[in-house]
Backbone as CSV, one residue per row, in Angstrom:
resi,resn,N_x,N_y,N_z,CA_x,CA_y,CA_z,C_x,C_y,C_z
1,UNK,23.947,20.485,-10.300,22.781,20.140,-9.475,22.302,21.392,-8.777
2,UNK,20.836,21.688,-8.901,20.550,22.807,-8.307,20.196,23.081,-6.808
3,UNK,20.419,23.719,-6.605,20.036,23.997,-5.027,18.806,24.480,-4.578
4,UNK,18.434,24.248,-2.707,17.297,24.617,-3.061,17.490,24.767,-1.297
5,UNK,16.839,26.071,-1.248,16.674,26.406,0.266,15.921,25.557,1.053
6,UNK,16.121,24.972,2.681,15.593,24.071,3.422,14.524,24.354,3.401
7,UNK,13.042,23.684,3.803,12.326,24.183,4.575,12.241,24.778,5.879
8,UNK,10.950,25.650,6.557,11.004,26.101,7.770,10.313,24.735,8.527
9,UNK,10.608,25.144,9.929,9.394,24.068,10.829,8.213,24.070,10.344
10,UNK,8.063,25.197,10.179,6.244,25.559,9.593,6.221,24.737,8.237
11,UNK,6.678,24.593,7.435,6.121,24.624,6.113,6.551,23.095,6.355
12,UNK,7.706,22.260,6.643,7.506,20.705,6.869,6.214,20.319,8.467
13,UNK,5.909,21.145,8.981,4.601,20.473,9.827,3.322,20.624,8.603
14,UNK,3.263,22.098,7.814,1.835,21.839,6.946,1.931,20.824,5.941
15,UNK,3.464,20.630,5.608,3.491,19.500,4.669,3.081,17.759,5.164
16,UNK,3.587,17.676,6.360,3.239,16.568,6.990,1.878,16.436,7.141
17,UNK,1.008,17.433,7.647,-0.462,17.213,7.746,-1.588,17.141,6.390
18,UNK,-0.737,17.732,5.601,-0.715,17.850,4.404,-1.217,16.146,3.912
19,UNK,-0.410,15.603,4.116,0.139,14.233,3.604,-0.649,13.372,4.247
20,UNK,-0.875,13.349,5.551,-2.103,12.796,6.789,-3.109,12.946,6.033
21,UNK,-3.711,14.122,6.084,-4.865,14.281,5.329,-4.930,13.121,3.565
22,UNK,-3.889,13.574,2.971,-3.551,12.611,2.111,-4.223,11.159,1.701
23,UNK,-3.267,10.751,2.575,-3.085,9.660,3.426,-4.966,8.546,3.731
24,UNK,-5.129,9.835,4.270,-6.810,9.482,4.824,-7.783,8.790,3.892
25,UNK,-7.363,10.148,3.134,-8.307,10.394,2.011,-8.585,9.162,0.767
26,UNK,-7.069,8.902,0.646,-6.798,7.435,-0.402,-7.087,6.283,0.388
27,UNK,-6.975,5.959,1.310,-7.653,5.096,2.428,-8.805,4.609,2.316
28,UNK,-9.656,6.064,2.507,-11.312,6.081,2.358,-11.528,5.890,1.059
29,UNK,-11.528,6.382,-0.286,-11.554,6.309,-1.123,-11.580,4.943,-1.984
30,UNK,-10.429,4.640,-1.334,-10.344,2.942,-1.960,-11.090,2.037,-1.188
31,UNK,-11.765,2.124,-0.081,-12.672,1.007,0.550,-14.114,1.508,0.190
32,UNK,-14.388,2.916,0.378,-15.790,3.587,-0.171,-16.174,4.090,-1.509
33,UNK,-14.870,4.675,-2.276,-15.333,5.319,-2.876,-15.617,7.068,-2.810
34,UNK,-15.029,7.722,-3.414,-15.261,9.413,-3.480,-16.529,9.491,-2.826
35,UNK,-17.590,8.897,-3.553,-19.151,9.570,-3.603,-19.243,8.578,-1.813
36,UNK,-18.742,7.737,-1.224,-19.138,7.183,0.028,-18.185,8.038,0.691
37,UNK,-17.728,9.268,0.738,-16.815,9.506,1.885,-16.966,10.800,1.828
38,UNK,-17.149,11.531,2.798,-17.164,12.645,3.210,-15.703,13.550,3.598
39,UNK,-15.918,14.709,3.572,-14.781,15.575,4.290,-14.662,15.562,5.730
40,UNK,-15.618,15.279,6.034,-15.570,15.106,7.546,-15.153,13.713,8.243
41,UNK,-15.085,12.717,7.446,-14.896,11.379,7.919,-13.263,11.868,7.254
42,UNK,-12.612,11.915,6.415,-11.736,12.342,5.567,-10.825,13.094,6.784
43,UNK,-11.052,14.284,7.558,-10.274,15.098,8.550,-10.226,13.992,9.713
44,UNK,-11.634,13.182,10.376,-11.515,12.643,11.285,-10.406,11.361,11.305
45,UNK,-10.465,10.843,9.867,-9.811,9.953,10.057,-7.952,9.902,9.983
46,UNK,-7.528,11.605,9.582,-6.343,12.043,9.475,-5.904,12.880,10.920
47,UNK,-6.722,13.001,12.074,-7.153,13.720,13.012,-6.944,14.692,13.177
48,UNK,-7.717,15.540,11.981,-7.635,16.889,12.124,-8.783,17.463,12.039
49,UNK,-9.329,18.939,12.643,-10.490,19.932,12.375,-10.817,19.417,11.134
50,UNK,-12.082,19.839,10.698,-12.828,19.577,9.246,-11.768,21.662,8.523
51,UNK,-11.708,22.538,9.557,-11.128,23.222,9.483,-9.882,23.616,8.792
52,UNK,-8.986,22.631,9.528,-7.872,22.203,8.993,-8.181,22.030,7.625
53,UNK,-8.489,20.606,7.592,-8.903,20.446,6.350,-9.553,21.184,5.083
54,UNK,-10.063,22.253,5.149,-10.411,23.222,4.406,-9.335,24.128,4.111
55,UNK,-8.833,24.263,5.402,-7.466,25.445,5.064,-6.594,25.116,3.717
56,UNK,-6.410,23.740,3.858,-5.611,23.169,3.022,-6.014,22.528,1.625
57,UNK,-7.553,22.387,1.698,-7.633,21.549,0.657,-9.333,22.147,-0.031
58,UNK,-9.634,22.263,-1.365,-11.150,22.519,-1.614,-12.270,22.136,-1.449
59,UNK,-11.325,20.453,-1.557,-12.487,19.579,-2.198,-12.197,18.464,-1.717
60,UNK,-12.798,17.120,-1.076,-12.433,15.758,-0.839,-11.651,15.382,-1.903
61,UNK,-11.794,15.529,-2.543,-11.233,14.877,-3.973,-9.664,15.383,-4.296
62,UNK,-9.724,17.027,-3.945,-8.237,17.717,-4.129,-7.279,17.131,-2.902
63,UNK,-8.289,16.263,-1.229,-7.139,16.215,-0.872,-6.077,15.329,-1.545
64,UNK,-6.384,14.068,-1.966,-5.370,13.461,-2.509,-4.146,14.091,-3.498
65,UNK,-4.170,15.481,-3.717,-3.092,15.874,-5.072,-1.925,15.593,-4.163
66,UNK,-1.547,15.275,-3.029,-0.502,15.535,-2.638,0.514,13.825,-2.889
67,UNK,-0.587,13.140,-2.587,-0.018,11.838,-2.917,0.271,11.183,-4.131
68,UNK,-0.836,11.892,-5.331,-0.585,12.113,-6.807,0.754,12.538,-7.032
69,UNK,0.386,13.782,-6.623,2.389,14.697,-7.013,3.555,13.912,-6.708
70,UNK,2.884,13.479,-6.106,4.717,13.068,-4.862,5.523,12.003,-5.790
71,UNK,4.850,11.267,-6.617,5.746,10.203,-7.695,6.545,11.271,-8.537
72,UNK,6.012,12.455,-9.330,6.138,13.469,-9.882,7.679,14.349,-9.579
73,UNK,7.271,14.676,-7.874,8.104,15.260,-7.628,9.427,14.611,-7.585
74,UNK,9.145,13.066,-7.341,10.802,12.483,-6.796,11.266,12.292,-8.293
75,UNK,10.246,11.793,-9.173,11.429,11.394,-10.633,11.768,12.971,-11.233
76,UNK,11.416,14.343,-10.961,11.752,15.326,-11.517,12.986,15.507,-10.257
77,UNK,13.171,15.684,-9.261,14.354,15.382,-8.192,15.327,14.485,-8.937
78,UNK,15.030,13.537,-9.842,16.130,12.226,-10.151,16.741,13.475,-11.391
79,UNK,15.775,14.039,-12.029,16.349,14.448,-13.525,17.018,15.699,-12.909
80,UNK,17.005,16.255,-11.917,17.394,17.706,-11.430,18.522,17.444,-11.320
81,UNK,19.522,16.169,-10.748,20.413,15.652,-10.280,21.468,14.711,-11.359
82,UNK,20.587,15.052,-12.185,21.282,14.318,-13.451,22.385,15.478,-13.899
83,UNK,23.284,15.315,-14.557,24.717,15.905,-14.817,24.296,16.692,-16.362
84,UNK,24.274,18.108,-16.701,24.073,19.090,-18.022,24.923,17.798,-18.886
85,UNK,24.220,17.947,-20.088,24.562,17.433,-21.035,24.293,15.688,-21.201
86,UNK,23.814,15.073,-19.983,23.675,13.861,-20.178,22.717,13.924,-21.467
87,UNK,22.484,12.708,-22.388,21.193,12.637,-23.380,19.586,12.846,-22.585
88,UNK,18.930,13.448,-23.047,18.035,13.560,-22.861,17.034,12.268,-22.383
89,UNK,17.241,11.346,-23.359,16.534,10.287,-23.221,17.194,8.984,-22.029
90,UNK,18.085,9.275,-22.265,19.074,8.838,-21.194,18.313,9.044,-20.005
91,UNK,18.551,10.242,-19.602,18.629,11.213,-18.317,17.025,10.168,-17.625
92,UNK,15.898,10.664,-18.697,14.561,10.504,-19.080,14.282,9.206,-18.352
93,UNK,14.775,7.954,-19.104,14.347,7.377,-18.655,15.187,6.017,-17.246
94,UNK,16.366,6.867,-16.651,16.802,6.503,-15.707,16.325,7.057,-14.682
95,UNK,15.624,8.358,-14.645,14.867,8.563,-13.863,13.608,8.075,-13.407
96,UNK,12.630,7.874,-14.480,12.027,7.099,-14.665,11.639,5.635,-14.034
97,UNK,13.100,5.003,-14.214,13.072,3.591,-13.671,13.199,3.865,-12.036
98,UNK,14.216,4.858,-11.468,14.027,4.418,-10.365,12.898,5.358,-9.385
99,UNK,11.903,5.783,-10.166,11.002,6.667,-9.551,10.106,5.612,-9.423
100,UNK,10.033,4.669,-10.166,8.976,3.546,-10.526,9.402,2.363,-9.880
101,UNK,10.056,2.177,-9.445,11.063,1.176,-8.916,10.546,0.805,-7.754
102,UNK,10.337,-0.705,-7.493,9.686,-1.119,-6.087,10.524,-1.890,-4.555
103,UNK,11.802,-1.182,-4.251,12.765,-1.915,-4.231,12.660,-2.316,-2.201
104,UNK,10.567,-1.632,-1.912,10.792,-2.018,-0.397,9.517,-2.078,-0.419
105,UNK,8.878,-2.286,0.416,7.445,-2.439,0.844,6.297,-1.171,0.455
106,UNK,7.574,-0.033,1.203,6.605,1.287,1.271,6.707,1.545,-0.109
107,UNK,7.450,1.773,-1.001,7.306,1.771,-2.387,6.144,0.859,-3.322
108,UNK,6.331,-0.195,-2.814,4.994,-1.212,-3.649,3.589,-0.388,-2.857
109,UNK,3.381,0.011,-1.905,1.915,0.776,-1.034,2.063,1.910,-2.046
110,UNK,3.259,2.434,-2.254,2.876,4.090,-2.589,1.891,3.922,-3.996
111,UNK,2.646,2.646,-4.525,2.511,2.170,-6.275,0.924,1.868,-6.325
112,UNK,0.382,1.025,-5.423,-1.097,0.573,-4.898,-2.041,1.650,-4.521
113,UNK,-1.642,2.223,-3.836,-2.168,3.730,-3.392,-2.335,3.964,-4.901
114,UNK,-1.731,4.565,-5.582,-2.002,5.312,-7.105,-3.223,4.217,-7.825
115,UNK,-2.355,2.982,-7.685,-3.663,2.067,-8.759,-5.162,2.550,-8.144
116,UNK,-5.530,2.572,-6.500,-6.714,2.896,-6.147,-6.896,4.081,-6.813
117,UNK,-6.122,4.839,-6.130,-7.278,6.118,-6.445,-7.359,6.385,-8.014
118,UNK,-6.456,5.842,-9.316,-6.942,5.750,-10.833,-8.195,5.205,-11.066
119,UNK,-8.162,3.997,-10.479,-9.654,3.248,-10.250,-10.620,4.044,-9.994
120,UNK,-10.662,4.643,-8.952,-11.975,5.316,-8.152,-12.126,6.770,-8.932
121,UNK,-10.874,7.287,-9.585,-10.981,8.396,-10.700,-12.021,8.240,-11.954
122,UNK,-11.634,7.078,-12.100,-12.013,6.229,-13.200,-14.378,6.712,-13.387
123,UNK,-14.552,6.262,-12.296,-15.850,6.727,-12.064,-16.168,8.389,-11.311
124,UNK,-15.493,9.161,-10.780,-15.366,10.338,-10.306,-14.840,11.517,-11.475
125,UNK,-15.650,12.342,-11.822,-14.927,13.108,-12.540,-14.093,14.624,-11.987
126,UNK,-14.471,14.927,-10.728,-13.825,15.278,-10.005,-12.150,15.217,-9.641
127,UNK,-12.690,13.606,-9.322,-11.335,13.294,-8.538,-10.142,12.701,-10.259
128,UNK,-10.538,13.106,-11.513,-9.962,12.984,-12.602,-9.284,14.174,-13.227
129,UNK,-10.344,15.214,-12.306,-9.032,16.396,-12.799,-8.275,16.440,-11.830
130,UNK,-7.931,16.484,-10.390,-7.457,16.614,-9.859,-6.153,15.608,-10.317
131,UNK,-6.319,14.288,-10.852,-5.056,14.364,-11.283,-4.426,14.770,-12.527
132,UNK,-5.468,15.064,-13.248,-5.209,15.715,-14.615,-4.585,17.255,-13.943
133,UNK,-4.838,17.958,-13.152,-4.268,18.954,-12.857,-2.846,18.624,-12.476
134,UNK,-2.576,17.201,-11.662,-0.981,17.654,-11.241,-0.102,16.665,-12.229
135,UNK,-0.472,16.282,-13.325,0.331,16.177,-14.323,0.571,17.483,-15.547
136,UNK,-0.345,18.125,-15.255,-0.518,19.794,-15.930,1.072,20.609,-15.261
137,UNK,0.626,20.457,-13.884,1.533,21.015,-13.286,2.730,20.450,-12.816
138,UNK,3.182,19.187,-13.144,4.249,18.407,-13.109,4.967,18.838,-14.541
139,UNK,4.220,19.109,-15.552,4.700,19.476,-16.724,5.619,20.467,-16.781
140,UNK,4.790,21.266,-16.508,4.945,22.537,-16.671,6.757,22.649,-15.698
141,UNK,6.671,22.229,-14.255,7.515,22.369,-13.631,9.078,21.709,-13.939
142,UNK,8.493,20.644,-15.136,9.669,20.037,-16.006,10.080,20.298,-16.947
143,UNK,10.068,21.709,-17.594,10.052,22.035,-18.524,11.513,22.855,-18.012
144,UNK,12.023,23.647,-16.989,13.274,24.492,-16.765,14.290,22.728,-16.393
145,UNK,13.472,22.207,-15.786,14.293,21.052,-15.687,14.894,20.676,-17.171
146,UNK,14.125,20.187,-18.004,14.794,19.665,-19.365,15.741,20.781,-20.106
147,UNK,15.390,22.108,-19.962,16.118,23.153,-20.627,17.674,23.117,-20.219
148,UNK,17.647,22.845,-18.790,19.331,23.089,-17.992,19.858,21.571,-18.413
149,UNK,19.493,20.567,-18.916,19.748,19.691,-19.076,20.352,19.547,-20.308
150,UNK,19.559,20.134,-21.323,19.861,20.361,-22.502,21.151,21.341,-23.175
151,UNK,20.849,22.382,-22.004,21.697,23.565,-21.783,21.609,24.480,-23.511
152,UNK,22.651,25.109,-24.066,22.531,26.243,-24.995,21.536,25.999,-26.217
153,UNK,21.135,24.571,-26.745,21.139,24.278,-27.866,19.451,24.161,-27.297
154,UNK,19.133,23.985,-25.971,17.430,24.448,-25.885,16.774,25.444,-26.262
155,UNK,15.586,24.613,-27.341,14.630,25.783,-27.856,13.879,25.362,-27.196
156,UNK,12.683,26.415,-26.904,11.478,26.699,-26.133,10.541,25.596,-26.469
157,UNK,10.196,25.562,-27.940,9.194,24.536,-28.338,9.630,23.174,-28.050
158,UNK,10.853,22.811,-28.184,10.998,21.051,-28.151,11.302,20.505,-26.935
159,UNK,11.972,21.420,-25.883,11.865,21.403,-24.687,10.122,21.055,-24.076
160,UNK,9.709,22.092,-24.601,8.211,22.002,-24.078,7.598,20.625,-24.496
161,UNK,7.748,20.166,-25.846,7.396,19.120,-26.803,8.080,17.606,-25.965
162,UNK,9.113,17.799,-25.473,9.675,16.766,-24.855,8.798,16.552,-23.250
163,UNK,8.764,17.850,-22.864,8.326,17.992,-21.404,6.938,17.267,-21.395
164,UNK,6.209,17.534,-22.097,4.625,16.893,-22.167,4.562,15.313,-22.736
165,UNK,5.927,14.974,-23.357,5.771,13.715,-24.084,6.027,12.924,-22.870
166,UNK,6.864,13.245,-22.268,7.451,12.671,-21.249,6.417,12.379,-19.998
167,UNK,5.706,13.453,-19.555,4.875,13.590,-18.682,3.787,12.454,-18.938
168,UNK,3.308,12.822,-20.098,1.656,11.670,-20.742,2.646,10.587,-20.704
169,UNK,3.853,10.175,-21.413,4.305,8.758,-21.190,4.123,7.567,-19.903
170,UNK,4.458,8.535,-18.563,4.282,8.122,-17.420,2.712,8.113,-16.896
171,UNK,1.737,8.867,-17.208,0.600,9.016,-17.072,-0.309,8.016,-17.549
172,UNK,0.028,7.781,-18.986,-0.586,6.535,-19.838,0.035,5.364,-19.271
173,UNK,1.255,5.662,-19.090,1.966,4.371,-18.233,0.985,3.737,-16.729
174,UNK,0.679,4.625,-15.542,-0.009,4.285,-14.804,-1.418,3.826,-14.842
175,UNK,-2.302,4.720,-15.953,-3.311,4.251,-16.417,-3.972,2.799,-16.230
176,UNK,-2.758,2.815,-17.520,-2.635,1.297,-18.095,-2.895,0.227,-17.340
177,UNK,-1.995,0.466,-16.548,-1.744,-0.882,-15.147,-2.453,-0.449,-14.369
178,UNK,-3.131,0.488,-13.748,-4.243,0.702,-12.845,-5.850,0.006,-13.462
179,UNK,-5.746,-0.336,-14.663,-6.395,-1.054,-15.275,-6.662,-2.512,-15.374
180,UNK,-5.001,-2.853,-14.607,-4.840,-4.274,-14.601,-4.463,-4.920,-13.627
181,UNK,-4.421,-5.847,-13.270,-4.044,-6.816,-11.674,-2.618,-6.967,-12.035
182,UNK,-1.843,-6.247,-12.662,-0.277,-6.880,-12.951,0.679,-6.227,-11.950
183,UNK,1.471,-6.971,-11.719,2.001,-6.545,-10.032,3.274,-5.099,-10.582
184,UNK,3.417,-4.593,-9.202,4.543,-3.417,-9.391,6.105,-3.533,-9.735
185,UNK,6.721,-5.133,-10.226,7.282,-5.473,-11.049,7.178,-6.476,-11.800
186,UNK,8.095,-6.187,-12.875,7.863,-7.435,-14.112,7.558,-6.596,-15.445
187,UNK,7.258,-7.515,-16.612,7.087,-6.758,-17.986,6.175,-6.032,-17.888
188,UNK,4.852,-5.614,-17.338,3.223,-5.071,-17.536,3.421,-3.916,-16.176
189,UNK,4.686,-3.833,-15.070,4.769,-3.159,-13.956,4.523,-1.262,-14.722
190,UNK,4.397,-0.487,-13.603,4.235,0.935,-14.234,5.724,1.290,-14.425
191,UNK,6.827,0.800,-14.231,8.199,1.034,-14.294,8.251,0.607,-16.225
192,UNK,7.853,-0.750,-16.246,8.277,-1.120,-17.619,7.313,-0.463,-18.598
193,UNK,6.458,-0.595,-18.313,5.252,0.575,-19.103,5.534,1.684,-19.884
194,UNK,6.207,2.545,-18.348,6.367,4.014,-19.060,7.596,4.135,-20.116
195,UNK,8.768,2.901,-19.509,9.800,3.146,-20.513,9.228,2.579,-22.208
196,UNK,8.375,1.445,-22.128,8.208,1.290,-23.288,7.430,2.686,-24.001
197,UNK,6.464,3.149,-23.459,6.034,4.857,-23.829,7.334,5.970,-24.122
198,UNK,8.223,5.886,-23.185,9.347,6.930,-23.539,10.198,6.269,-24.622
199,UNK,10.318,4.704,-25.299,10.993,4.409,-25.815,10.420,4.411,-27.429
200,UNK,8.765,5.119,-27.282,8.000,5.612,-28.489,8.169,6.632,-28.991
201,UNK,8.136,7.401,-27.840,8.769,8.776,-28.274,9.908,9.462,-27.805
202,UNK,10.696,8.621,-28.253,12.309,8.892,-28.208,12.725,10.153,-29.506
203,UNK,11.923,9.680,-30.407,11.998,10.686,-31.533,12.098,12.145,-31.009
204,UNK,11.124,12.193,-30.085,11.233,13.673,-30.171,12.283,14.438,-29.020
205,UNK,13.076,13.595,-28.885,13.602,13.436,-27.446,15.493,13.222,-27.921
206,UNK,15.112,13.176,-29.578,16.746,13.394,-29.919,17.254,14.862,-29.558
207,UNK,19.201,14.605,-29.765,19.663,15.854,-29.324,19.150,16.751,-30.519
208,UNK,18.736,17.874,-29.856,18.466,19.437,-30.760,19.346,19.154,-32.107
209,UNK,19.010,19.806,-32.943,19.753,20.019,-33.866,19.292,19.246,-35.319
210,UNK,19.752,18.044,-34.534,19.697,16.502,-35.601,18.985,16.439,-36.476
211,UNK,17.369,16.547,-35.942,16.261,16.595,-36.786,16.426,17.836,-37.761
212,UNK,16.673,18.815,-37.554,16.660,19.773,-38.327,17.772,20.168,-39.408
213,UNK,18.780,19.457,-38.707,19.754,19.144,-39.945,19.583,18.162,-40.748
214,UNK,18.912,17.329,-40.235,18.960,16.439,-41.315,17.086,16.962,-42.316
215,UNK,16.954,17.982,-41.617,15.761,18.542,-42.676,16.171,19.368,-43.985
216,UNK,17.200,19.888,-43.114,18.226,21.154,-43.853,18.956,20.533,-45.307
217,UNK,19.586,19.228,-44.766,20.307,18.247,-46.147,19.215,18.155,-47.173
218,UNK,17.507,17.660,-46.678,16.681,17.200,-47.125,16.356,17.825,-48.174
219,UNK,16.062,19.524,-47.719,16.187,20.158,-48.677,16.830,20.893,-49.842
């Protein structure tokens, strides 16, 4: 399990306001709408400078990446903590379940929170890269994750190949159900979703080697 230096005071207060702002933003968003809400109603209603709010963020639309990421960050936290050598797919999608997992109140809000703002993405093209950006960059950041997991027998490409399958699995997974009135558990929940997606492409998600030996016999 890897380690990771604390934060300072400073960097958990910008993260907290960070998250306020957040917070605000998905708020407004889901009762108005991107195009009904301003940056300035957006800071006021997180109570901060419009200032603030600039320091930290580009665009009304970018503030939300933080509440986007944050599903991101905890199921890549689950796989960080997972033990070298577990299976890949294993690892994959036990993380998975309990990143998705609704097992208190604030968890079913966080899950609702996401369905809004997919919705309101849905018509915003703005606020569509912004989450297309932090699954870019959720990727990317899961990619040393799957390698130490994998440990000696990781190649660059299938690591990478796994890292993105994995990523769109959960992505198409939320989609889906942000599409639909189906609650945050049960068969149609974003928990059961994504595993049925990771349980599509499991293929590419076998241990190293396999496929290629058994290409090697083939020929």
């Amino acid at each position: 399990m890897s380690t990771k230096p604390s934060a300072t005071l400073t960097e958990r207060r910008k993260a907290a306001t960070q998250l306020d702002i957040a917070h605000a933003a998905a708020e407004l968003f889901a009762t108005r709408g991107p195009d009904g809400t301003t940056a300035e109603e957006i800071a006021r209603r997180a109570g901060v400078a419009l200032r603030t709010f600039y320091r930290y963020f580009r665009s009304k639309q970018d503030a939300v990446s933080p509440l986007l990421a944050d599903g991101a960050d905890r199921w890549r936290s689950l796989l960080e903590a997972a033990e070298p050598g577990t299976p890949l797919p294993q690892a994959l999608e036990n993380a998975v379940s309990q990143a998705l997992a609704t097992p208190d109140d604030e968890a079913v809000r966080a899950l609702l929170r996401t369905r809004g703002l997919l919705r309101a993405a849905a018509d915003d093209p703005a606020l569509r890269a912004v989450w297309y950006r932090v699954n870019q960059e959720s990727e990317e950041r899961l990619v040393p994750v799957l390698a130490r997991l994998v440990g000696q027998d990781a190649r660059s490409l299938e690591v990478r190949l796994a890292a993105a399958a994995a990523t769109d699995a959960i992505r198409i997974a939320l989609e889906t159900w942000a599409g639909t009135e189906a609650g945050t558990q049960g068969p149609d929940s974003p928990a059961a979703l994504a595993l049925r997606c990771l349980h599509r492409l499991v293929g590419v998600m076998e241990p190293w080697g396999r496929q290629e030996a058994a290409g090697a016999e083939a020929r």
